[in-house]
C-alpha positions, 0 to 999 in steps of 0.5 A, spaced: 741 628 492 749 631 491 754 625 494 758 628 499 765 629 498 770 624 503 777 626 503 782 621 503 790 621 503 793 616 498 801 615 499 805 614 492 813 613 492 813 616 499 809 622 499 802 624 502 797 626 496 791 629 499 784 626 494 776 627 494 771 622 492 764 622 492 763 615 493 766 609 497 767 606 490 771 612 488 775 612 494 777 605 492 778 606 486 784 612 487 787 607 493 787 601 487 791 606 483 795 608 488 797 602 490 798 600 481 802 606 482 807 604 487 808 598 484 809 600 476 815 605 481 818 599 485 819 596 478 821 601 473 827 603 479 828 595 481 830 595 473 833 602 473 836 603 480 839 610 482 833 614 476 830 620 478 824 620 481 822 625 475 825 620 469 821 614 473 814 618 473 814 619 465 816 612 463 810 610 467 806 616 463 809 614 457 808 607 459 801 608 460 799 613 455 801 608 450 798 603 453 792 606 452 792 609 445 793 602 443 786 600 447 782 605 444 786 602 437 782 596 439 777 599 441 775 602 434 777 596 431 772 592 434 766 597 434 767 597 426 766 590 427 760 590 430 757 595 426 759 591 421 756 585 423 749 589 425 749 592 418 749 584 415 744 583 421 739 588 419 741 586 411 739 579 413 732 580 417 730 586 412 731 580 407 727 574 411 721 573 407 
């Protein structure tokens, strides 16, 4: 059964944008970005008065870019890990007499 698509209008730095979800979840999951979004705005112009909304938009971009390269750094990290303790567990249970 294909979900219905739901139109919803999400306000970001004063601007309608019209999106699509396929789920309740969905559409609560772009407003909570919205909303993220607006506050990360607030913020880089409170700190940065009189920046062009261009400017803004790409420190958050680059901000959030980064942030995630450094997650899926993390998130390498512990999958070697974890293979690394399946591998010793396996060795263990192989050797259990």
């Amino acid at each position: 059964m294909e979900s219905e698509k739901r139109k919803i209008n999400v306000k970001i730095a004063d601007r309608e944008y019209a999106f699509s979800a396929v789920s309740p979840e969905q559409e609560e999951m772009i407003r909570r970005a919205a909303d993220i979004l607006n506050r990360r705005i607030s913020n880089v112009l409170s700190q940065n008065p009189g920046t062009n909304m261009q400017k803004v938009l790409t420190i958050i971009a680059l901000n959030e870019i980064n942030s995630g390269l450094r997650q899926q750094a993390q998130l390498s990290g512990i999958r070697q890990e974890a293979d690394g303790l399946k591998a010793q567990l396996e060795t263990y249970l192989d050797n259990i007499d």
